[in-house]
PASEBA-1860 file (N, C-alpha, C; in nm, 3 decimals):
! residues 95
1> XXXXXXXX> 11.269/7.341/8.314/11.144/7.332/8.242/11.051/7.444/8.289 ~ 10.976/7.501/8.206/10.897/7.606/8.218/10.742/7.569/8.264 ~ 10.698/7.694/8.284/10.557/7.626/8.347/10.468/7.583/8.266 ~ 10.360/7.451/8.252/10.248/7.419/8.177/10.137/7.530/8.136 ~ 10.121/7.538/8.044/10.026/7.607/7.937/9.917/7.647/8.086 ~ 9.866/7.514/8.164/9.774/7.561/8.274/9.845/7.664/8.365 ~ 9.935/7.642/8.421/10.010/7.762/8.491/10.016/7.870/8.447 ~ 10.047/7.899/8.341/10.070/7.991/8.245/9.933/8.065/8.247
9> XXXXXXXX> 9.839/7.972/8.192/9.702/8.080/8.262/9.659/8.124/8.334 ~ 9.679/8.001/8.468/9.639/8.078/8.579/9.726/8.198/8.623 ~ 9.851/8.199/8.633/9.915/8.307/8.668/9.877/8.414/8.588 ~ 9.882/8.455/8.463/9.815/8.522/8.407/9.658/8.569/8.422 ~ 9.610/8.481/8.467/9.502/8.566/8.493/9.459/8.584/8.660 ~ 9.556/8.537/8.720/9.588/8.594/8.864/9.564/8.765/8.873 ~ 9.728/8.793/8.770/9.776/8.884/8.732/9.707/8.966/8.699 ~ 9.597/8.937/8.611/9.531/9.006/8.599/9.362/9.068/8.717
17> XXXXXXXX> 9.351/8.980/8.741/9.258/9.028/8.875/9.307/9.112/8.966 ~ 9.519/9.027/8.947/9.530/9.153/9.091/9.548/9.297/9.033 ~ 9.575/9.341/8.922/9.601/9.470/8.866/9.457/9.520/8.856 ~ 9.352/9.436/8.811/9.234/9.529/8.810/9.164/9.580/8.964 ~ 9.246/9.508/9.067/9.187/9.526/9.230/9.277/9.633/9.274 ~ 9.419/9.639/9.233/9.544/9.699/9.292/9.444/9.865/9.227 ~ 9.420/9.848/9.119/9.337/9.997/9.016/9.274/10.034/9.105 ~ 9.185/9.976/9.160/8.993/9.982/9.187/9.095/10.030/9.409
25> XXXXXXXX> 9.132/9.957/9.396/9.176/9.982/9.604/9.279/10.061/9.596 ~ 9.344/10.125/9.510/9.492/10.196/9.517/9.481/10.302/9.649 ~ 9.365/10.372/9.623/9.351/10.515/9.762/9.227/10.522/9.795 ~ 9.189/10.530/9.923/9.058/10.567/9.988/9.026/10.664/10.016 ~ 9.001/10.791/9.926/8.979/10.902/9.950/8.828/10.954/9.995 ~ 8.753/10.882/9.938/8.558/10.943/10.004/8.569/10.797/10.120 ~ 8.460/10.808/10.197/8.455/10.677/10.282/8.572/10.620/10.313 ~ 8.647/10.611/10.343/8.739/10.512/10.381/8.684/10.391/10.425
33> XXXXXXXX> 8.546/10.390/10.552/8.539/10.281/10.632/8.492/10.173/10.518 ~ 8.390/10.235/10.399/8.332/10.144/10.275/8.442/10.100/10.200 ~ 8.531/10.165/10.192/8.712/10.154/10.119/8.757/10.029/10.178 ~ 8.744/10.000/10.303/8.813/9.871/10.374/8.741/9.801/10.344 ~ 8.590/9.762/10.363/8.482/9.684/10.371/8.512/9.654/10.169 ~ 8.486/9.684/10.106/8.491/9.661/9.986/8.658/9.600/9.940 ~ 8.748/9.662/10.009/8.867/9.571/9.963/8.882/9.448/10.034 ~ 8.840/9.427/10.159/8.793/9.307/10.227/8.771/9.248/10.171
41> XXXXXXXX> 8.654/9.278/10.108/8.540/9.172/10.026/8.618/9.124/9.868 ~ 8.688/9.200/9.866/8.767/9.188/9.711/8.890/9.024/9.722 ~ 8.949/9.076/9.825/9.084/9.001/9.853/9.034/8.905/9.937 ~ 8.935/8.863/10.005/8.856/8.738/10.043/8.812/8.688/9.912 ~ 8.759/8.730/9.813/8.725/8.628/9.678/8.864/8.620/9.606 ~ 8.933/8.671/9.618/9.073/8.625/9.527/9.143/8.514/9.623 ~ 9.124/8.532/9.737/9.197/8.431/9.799/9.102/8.297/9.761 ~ 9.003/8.336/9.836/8.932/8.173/9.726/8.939/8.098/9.629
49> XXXXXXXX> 8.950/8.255/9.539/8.991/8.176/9.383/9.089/8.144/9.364 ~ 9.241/8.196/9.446/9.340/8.161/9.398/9.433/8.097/9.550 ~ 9.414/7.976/9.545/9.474/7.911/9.668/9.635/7.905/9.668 ~ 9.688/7.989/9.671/9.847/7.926/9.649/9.935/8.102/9.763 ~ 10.024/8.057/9.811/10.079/8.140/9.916/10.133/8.281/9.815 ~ 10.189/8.236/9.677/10.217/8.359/9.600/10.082/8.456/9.612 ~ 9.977/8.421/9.596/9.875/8.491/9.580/9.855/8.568/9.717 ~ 9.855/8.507/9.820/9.838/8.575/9.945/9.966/8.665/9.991
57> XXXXXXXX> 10.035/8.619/9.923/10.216/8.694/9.994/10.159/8.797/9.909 ~ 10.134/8.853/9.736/10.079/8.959/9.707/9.958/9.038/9.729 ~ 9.903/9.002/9.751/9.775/9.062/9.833/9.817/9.123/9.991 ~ 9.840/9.098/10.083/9.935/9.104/10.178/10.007/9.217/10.193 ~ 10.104/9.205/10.039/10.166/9.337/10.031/10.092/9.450/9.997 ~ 10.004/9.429/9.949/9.873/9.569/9.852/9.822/9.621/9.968 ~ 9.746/9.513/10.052/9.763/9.633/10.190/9.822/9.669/10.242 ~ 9.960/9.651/10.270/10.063/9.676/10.359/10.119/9.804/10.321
65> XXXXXXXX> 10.078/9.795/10.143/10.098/9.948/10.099/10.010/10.064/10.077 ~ 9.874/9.964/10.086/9.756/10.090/10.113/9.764/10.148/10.288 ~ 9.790/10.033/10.369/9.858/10.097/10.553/9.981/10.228/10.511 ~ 10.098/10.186/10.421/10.217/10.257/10.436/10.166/10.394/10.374 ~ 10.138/10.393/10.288/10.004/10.552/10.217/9.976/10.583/10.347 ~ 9.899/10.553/10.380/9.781/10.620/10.482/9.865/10.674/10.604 ~ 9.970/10.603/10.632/10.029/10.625/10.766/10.151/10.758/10.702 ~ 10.171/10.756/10.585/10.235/10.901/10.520/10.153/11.019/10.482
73> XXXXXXXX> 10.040/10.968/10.541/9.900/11.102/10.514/9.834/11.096/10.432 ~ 9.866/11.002/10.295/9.770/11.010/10.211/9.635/10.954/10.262 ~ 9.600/10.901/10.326/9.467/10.851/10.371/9.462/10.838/10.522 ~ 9.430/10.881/10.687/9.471/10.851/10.776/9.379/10.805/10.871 ~ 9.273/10.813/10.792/9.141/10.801/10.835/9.140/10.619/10.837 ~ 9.262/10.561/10.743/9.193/10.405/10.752/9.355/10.360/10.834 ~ 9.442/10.428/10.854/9.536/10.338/10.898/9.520/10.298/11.024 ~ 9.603/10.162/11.040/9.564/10.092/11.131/9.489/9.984/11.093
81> XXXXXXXX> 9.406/10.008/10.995/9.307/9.906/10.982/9.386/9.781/10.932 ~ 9.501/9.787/10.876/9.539/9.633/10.792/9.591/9.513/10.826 ~ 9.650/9.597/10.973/9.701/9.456/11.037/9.613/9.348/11.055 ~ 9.493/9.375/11.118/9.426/9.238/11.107/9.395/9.169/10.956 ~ 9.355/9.254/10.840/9.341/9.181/10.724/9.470/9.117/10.690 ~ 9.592/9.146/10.731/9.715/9.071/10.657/9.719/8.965/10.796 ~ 9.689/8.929/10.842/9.702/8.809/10.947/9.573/8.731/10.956 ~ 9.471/8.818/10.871/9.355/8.691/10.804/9.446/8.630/10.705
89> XXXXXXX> 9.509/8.674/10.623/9.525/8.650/10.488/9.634/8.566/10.493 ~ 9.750/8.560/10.599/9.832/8.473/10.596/9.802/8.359/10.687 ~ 9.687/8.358/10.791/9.634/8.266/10.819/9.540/8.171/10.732 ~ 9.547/8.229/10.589/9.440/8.146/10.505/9.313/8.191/10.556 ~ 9.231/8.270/10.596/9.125/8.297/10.615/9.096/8.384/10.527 ~ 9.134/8.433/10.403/9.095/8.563/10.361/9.104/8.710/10.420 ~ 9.092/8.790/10.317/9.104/8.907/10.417/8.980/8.936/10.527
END
């Protein structure tokens, strides 16, 4: 059996918050330190809004790939910074 019409929305519009955040945090090229502070603040309200471990296991990964960028040079000014946000985030604390 497939998921209820409610599932169906919420995942969908999960989906959609996380593609418009994944857009908006993809690279930290001016500021970096405002780059963290603002995706912080992003992926702490999605975790709120969306309580379920899928949501945090993807979020999780978005930094893990804004860290893996940065630590290949595209940004180097912020790496390092994610380990603690992905061990807020799988502790349920938000980022």
């Amino acid at each position: 059996m497939g998921p209820t019409r409610e599932q169906y929305e919420s995942e969908r519009e999960f989906f959609h918050d996380y593609w418009e955040l994944r857009k908006k945090f993809y690279n930290a090229k001016d500021e970096p330190d405002l780059f963290w502070e603002r995706l912080k603040l992003a992926t702490d309200a999605m975790c709120e809004k969306y309580h379920n471990r899928f949501a945090q296991d993807l979020l999780v990964a978005h930094i893990a790939d804004v860290e893996r960028r940065s630590k290949d040079g595209t940004d180097k000014s912020i790496a390092g910074k994610a380990e603690r946000s992905i061990q807020d985030v799988q502790a349920g604390n938000g980022v």
